[in-house]
MIKEMAR-987323 format. One line per 5 residues: number of its first residue (from 0); their letters; for each residue x, y, z of C-alpha. Coordinates in steps of 0.25 Angstrom, whole numbers, plus 5000, padded with zeros to 4 digits. Example, Ala and Ser with C-alpha at 12.3 -4.5 7.8 and 13.67 -1.06 7.14 Angstrom:
MIKEMAR-987323
0) AS) 5049:4982:5031; 5055:4996:5029
//
This chain:
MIKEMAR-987323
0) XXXXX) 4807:5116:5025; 4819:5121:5017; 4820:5121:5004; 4831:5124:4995; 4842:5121:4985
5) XXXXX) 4854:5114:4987; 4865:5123:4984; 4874:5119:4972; 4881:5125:4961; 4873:5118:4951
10) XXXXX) 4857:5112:4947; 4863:5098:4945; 4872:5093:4957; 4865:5082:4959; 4865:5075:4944
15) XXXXX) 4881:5079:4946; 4884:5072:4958; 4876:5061:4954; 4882:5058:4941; 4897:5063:4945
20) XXXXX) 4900:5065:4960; 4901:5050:4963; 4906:5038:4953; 4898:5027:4961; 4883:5031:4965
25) XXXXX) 4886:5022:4978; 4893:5031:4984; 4882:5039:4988; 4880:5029:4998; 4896:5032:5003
30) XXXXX) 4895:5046:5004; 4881:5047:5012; 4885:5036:5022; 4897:5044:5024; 4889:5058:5027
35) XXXXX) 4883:5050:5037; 4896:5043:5044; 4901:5058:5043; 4888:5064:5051; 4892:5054:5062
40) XXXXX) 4905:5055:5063; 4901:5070:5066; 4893:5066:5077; 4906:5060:5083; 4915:5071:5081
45) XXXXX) 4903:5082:5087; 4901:5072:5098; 4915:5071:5101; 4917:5087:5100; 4904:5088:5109
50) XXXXX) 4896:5098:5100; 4885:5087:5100; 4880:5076:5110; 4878:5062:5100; 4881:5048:5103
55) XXXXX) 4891:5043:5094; 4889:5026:5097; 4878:5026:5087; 4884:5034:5075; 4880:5026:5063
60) XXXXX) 4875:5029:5047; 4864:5019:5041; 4860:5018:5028; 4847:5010:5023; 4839:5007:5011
65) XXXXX) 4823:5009:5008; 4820:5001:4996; 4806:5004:4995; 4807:5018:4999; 4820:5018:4990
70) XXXXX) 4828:5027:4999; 4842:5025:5005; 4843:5031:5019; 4858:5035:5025; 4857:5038:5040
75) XXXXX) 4866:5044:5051; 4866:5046:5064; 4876:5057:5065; 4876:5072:5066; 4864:5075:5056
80) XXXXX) 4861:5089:5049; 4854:5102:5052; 4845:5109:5043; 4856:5119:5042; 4868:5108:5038
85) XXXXX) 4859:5101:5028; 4859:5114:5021; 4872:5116:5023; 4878:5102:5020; 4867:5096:5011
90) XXXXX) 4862:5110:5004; 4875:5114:4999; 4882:5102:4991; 4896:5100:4994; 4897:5109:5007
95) XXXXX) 4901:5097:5016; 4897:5094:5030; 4908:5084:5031; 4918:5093:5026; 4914:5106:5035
100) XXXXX) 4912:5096:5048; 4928:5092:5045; 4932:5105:5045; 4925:5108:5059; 4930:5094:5063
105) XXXXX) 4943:5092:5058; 4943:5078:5066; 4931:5074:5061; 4930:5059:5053; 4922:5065:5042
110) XXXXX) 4920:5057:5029; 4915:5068:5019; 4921:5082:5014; 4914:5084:5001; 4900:5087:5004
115) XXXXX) 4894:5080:4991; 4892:5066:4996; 4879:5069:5001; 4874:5072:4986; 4878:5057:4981
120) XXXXX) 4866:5053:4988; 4858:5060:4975; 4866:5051:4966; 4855:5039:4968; 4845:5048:4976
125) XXXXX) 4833:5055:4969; 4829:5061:4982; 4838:5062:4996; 4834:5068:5010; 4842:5070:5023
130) XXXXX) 4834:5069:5036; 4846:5072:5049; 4845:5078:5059; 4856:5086:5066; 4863:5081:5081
135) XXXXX) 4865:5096:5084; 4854:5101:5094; 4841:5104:5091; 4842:5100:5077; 4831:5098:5069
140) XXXXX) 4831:5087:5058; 4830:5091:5044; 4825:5085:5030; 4831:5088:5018; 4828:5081:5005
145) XXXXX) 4833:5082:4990; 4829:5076:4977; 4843:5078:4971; 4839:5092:4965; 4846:5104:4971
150) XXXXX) 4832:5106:4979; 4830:5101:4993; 4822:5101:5006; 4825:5103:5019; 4814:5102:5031
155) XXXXX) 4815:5099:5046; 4810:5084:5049; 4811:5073:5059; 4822:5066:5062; 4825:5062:5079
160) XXXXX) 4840:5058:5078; 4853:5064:5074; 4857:5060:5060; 4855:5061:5046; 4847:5052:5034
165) XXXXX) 4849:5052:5020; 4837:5047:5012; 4842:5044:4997; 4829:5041:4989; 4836:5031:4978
170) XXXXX) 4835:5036:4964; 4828:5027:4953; 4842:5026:4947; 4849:5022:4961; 4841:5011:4967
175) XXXXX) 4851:5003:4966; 4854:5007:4982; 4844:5004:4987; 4849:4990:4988; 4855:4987:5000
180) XXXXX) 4865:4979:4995; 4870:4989:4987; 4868:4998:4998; 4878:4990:5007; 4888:4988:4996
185) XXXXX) 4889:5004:4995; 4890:5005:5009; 4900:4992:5012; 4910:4998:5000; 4910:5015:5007
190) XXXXX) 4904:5014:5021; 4911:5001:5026; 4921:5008:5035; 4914:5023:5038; 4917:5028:5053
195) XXXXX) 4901:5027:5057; 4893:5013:5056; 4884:5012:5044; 4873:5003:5044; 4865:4998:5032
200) XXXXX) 4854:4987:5035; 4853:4976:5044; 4860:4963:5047; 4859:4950:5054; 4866:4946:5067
205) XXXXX) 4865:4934:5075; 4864:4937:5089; 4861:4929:5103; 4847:4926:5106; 4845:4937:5117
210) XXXXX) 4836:4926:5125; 4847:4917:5126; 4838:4905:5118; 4850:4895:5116; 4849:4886:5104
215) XXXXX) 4853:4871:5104; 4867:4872:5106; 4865:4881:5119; 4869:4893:5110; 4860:4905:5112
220) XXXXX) 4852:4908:5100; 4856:4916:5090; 4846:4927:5083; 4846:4936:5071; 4848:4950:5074
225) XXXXX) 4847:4962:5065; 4856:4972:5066; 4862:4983:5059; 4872:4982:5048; 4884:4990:5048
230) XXXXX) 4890:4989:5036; 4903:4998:5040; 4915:4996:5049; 4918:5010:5055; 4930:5008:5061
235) XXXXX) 4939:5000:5051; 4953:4994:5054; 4959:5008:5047; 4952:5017:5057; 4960:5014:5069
240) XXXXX) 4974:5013:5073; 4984:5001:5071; 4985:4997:5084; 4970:4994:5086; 4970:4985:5077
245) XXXXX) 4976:4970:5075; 4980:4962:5064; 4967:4955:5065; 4958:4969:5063; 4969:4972:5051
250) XXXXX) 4964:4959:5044; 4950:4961:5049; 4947:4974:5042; 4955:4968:5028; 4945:4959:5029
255) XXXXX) 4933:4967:5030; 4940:4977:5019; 4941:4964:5010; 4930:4953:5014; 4931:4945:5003
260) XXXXX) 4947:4945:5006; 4954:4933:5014; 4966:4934:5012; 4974:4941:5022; 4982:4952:5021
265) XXXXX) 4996:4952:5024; 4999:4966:5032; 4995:4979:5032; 4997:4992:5034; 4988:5002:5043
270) XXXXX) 4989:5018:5039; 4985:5028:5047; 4990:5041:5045; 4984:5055:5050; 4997:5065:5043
275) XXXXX) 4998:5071:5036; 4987:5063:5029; 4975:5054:5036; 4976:5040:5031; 4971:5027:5037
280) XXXXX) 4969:5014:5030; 4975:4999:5032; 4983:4991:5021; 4984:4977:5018; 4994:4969:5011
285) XXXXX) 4987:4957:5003; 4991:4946:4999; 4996:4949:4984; 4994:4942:4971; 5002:4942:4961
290) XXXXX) 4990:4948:4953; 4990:4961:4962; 4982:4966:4954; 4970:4960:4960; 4976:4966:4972
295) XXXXX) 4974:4981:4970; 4965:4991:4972; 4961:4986:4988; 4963:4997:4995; 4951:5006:4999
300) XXXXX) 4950:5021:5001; 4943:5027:5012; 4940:5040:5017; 4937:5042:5031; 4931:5028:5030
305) XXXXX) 4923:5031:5018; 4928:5020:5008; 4932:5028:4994; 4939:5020:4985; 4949:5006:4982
310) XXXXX) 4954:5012:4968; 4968:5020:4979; 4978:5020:4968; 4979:5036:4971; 4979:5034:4986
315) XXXXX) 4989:5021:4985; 5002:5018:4976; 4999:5007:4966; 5006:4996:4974; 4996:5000:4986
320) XXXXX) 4985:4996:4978; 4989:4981:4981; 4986:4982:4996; 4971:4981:5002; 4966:4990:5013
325) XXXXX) 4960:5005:5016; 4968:5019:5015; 4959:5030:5021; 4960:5045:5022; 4953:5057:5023
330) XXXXX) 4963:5065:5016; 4963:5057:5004; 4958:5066:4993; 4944:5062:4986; 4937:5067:4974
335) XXXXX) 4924:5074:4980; 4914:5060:4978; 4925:5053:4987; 4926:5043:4973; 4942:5044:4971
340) XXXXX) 4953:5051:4975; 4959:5064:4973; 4975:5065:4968; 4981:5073:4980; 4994:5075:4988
345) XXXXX) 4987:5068:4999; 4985:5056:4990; 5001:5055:4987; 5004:5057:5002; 4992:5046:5005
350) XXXXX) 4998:5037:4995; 5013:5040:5000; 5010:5036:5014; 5004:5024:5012; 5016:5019:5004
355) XXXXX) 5025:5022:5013; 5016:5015:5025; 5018:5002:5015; 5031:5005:5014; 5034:5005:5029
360) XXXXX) 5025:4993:5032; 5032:4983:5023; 5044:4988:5027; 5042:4987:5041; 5038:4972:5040
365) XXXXX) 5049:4969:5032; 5059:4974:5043; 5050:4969:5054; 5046:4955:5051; 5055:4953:5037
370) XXXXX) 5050:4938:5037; 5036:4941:5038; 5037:4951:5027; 5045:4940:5018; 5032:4931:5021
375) XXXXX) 5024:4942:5015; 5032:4945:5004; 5026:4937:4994; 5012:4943:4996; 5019:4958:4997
380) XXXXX) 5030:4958:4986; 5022:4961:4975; 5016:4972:4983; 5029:4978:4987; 5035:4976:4972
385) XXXXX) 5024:4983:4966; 5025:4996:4976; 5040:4995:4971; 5035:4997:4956; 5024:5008:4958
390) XXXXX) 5027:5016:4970; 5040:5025:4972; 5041:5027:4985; 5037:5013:4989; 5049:5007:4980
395) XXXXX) 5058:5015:4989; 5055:5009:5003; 5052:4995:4997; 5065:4988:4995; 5069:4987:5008
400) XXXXX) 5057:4977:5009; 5056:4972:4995; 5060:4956:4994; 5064:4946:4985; 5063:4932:4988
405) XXXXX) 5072:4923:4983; 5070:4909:4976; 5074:4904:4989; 5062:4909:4997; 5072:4919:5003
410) XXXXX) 5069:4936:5005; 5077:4947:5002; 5079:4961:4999; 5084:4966:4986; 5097:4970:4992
415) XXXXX) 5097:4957:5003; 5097:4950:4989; 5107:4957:4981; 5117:4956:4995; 5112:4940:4995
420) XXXXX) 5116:4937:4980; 5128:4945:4982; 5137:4945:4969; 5132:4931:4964; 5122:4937:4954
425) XXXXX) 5130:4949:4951; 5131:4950:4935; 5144:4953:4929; 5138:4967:4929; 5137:4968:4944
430) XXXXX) 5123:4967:4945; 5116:4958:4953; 5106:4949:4945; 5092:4947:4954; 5088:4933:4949
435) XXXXX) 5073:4931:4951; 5062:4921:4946; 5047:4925:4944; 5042:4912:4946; 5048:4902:4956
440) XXXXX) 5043:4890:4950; 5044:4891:4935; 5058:4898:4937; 5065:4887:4946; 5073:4880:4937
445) XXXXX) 5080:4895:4935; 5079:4898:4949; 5086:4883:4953; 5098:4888:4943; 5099:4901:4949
450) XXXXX) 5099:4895:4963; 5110:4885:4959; 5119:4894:4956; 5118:4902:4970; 5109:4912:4964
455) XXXXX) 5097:4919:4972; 5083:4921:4964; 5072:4930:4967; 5058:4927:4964; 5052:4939:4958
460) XXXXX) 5037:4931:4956; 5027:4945:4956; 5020:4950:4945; 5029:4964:4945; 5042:4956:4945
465) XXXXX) 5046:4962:4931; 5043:4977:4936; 5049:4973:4949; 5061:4969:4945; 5064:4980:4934
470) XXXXX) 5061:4992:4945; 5072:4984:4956; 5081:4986:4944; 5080:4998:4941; 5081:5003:4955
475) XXXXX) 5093:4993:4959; 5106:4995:4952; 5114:4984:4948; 5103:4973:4948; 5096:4963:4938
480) XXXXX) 5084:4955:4940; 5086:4941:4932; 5074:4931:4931; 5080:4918:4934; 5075:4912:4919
485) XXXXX) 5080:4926:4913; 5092:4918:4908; 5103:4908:4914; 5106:4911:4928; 5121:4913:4923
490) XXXXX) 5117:4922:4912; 5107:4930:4922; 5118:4934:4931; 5130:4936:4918; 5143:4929:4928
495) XXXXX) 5156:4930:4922; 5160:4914:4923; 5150:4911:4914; 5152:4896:4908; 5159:4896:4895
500) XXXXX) 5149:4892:4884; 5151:4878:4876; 5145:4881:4863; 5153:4890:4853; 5143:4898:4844
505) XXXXX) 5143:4889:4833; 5138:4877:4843; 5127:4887:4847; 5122:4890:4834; 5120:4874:4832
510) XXXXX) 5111:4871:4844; 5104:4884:4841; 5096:4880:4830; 5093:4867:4837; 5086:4873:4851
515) XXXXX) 5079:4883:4840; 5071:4872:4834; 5068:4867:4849; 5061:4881:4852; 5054:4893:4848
520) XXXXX) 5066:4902:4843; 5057:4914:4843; 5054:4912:4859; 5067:4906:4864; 5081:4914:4861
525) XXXXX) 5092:4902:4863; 5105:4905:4871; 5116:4898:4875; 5123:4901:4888; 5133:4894:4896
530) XXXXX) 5128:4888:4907; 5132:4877:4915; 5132:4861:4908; 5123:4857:4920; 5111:4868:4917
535) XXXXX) 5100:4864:4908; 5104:4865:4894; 5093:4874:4893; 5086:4886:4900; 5074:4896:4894
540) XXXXX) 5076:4911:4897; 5067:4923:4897; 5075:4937:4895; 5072:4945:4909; 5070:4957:4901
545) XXXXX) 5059:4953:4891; 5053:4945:4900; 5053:4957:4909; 5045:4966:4901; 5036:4957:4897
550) XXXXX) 5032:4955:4911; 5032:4970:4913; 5024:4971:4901; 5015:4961:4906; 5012:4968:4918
555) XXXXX) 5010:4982:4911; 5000:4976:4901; 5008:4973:4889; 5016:4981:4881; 5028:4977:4872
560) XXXXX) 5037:4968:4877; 5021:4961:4883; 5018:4956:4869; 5032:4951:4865; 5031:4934:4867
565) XXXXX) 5041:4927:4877; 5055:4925:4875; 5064:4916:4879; 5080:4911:4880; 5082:4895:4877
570) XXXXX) 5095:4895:4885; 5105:4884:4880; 5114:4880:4890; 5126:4879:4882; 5134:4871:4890
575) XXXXX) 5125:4860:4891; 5128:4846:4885; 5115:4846:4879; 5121:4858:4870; 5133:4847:4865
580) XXXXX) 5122:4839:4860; 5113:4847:4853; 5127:4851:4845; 5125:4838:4838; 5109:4843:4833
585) XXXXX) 5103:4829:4834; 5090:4825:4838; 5094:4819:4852; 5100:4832:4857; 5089:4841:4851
590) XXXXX) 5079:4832:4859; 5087:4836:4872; 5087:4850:4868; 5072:4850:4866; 5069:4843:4880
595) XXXXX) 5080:4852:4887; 5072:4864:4883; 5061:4861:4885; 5063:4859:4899; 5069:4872:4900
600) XXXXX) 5056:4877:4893; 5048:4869:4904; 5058:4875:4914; 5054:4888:4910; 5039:4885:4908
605) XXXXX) 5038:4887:4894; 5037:4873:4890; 5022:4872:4886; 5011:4865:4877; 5015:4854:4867
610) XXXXX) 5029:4857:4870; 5028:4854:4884; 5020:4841:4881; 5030:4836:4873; 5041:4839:4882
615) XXXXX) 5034:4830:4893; 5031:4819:4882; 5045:4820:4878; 5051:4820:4894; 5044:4806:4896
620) XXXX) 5048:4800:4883; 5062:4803:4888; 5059:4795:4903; 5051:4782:4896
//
């Protein structure tokens, strides 16, 4: 028996990597699993080469729980260890087995590089022994054991098969584990997609009776079987090429990503990339809210099939976030526990590629199968408007497959709609006025008097409309957004043959006190503008701008133009012959001019409370 002391630079390794070389104590479970998928994979890559003789159908890791002996045990059946490599690898922390065996076999699909995961086993372990036994010839099988000192033992004993066993005797602090269902849960969130099949318990099948007894309905009986549980999928959707696979596997393995999820995604997008970089994964498109937020953060990391994270903001741009899936690659940089990663030019060139492979997709089904794509767009624009807004590069490729529906129901791009609107909503600037509504519903009686005077409006209905709108503007010369209730259509898009006006100043200044005393001067700013006799005699306005950076502010969390109250515009149509009547300031026509703006309160939806109560009273009085 050999006995010695682990060689360390310091007396108190052990308390260090329990207390800071991994945030979450469950990892332990991830990183000693994937030692085990890595001692198998070696068998494959040796048995391929021909340096050993092993089958490779049977390859498999299974992990399995003693309560009474409080023990967890983590077994393999792959390429074990001499007495010579336990020293090596085991004896001398952070001299990696994973990481020497890749540099031999540069082809190898090997999980580990940093030698330490081995020691997260001492983070809920009082005491930890290894029995394996090597698959070269003639090997002998050795015992080493460790109470999570630097001292250890290292002895020959008995073991008949290839493979190695990791005993972790539970810690008083950490027996937590010992439950399987916490077990299952540790091994179900990192393990459910490793190379090798990793078994953990039992579970019940229904099978043929083997007799061939029939029950009533001449069926043959059924019987319980128990078989093992293989809690991981080692050859996931991501893992083989595009052409294997059909659409039904692509929304097979969304599925078992997101169980609990049944909606449907509505594309996606397959990477798989081996230059200059290695990069796999698979993305779907959801189906967006408008509360995105809700939305985020689905997409998992992986490394080799080793699940490492779903907080990718470093790996994907912010709009990326929005989409569900997998990204994997070896060559992402992690910190040395595997927890996060590690700010490099890789990252940056990870993180460029995959934008532009979003990029090409939408673009490709916008010029392959534009009418699908417009099908899709409801669930996508928000999406694609939100890359616009946060990603650079990104907001170069995308107008070229950015839409804009119109009130109509009809698609188009910004410049298919600047060439279909011509010079009708051209200002007396030049510029062309984009006349849009946020809400179809609330804002039809704008939209009808847009439409009826031939022009088109856009619905900008998403929760970055504000933002949106502001960043087209700045990269568009000569172009203005307008909400359709910003003010009158014809004061909106500023013609020169406006209507003459009726009222001279002083006949303004006469009907101005009387709408004051009908509402809030403080909320509503009155104006008279020169419409035609037969539009309402009066219309409620927000300014586009305020209402702008109040929405923008909204979004941001506040801030000054968030805490100012709502403003509004009672537009007075002053060629209405409702204005010749309230010249005359008698109770009749102020009556009129009370129900007239009320309805173009209730128009604007701001008609509420006792004031709308007494509109409705007042409405039925008119009718008995």
């Amino acid at each position: 028996m050999q006995q010695g002391t682990i060689s360390v630079q310091t007396e108190n390794i052990f308390p260090i990597i329990k207390k800071f070389l991994y945030s979450d104590h469950e990892i332990f479970l991830r990183e000693l699993v994937s030692n085990a998928v890595d001692a198998c994979q070696k068998v494959k890559t040796l048995s391929a080469l021909g340096e050993i003789s092993a089958s490779t159908d049977q390859l498999k890791v299974s992990v399995s729980v003693n309560k009474d002996a409080k023990t967890i045990t983590i077994s393999d059946n792959g390429i074990g260890m001499t007495a010579e490599e336990v020293d090596k690898y085991i004896n001398q922390i952070a001299f990696s087995g994973a990481e020497e065996f890749v540099s031999k076999y540069k082809d190898a699909q090997i999980i580990g590089h940093f030698g330490l995961g081995f020691y997260s086993a001492f983070m809920v372990s009082s005491k930890v022994e290894i029995i394996t036994r090597s698959h070269r010839k003639d090997a002998t099988a050795v015992h080493w054991e460790c109470d999570g000192t630097t001292n250890y033992t290292l002895s020959h004993t008995e073991k008949t098969t290839p493979g190695t066993d990791i005993i972790l005797h539970i810690a008083e602090d950490s027996e937590e584990f010992l439950d399987d269902y916490r077990i299952e849960g540790s091994l179900t969130k990192y393990c459910k997609f490793m190379p090798v099949s990793i078994q953990f318990g039992t579970k019940t099948n229904w099978e043929d009776d083997p007799s061939g007894e029939k029950d009533e309905n001449d069926r043959i009986k059924k019987i319980e079987v128990q078989v093992e549980n293989i809690i991981n999928n080692p050859t996931p959707a991501w893992t083989k090429k595009p052409i294997d696979l059909k659409d039904e596997d692509y929304s097979n393995f969304y599925h078992e990503l997101y169980p609990s999820t049944f909606d449907e995604p509505l594309f996606n997008i397959h990477i798989n990339v081996d230059y200059p970089f290695n990069l796999t994964g698979i993305l779907y498109f959801p189906k967006l809210k408008n509360n995105f937020e809700i939305q985020k953060n689905k997409v998992q990391l992986y490394c080799n099939q080793v699940f490492i994270t779903d907080e990718v903001k470093n790996i994907l741009p912010e709009f990326l976030t929005l989409l569900h899936g997998v990204v994997d690659s070896p060559d992402i940089p992690l910190n040395v526990s595997r927890s996060y990663l590690q700010e490099d030019a890789n990252v940056k060139k990870i993180s460029s590629h995959i934008t532009k492979k979003v990029g090409d997709k939408l673009a490709s089904m916008f010029n392959g199968d534009r009418p699908d794509f417009q099908e899709k767009w409801p669930d996508i624009g928000v999406f694609i408007q939100y890359g616009i807004l946060t990603d650079e590069k990104f907001a170069e490729k995308a107008p070229s497959f950015t839409l804009y529906e119109t009130s109509e129901g009809q698609f188009y791009t910004l410049e298919e709609f600047k060439e279909k609107i011509g010079t009708l909503q051209k200002d007396k600037k030049g510029e062309t006025v984009v006349l849009y509504a946020q809400n179809k519903e609330e804002q039809h009686s704008f939209i009808d008097s847009a439409r009826s005077k031939g022009y088109e409006v856009i619905i900008l209905d998403g929760p970055l409309a504000s933002h949106f709108i502001n960043h087209i503007e700045s990269k568009n010369q000569g172009i203005r957004f307008k909400r359709v209730d910003a003010d009158v259509v014809d004061k909106l898009i500023e013609k020169d043959d406006a209507l003459p006006n009726k009222l001279s100043e002083e006949q303004q200044n006469t009907i101005r006190p009387v709408l004051e005393s009908i509402v809030d001067s403080k909320k509503y700013s009155i104006q008279f503008e020169s419409l035609s006799a037969d539009e309402a005699p009066f219309i409620v306005t927000q300014n586009e701008f305020m209402r702008r950076m109040k929405e923008q502010s909204a979004m941001g969390g506040g801030g000054f133009y968030g805490s100012l109250p709502d403003s509004y515009n009672l537009v007075a149509n002053a060629n209405h012959p409702l204005m010749e009547k309230l010249l005359e300031a008698n109770d009749s026509s102020k009556e009129k001019a009370k129900q007239a703006i009320d309805l173009a309160l209730l128009a604007k939806g701001l008609l509420k409370g006792e004031d709308l109560t007494k509109f409705i009273k007042r409405s039925f009085e008119s009718i008995s």
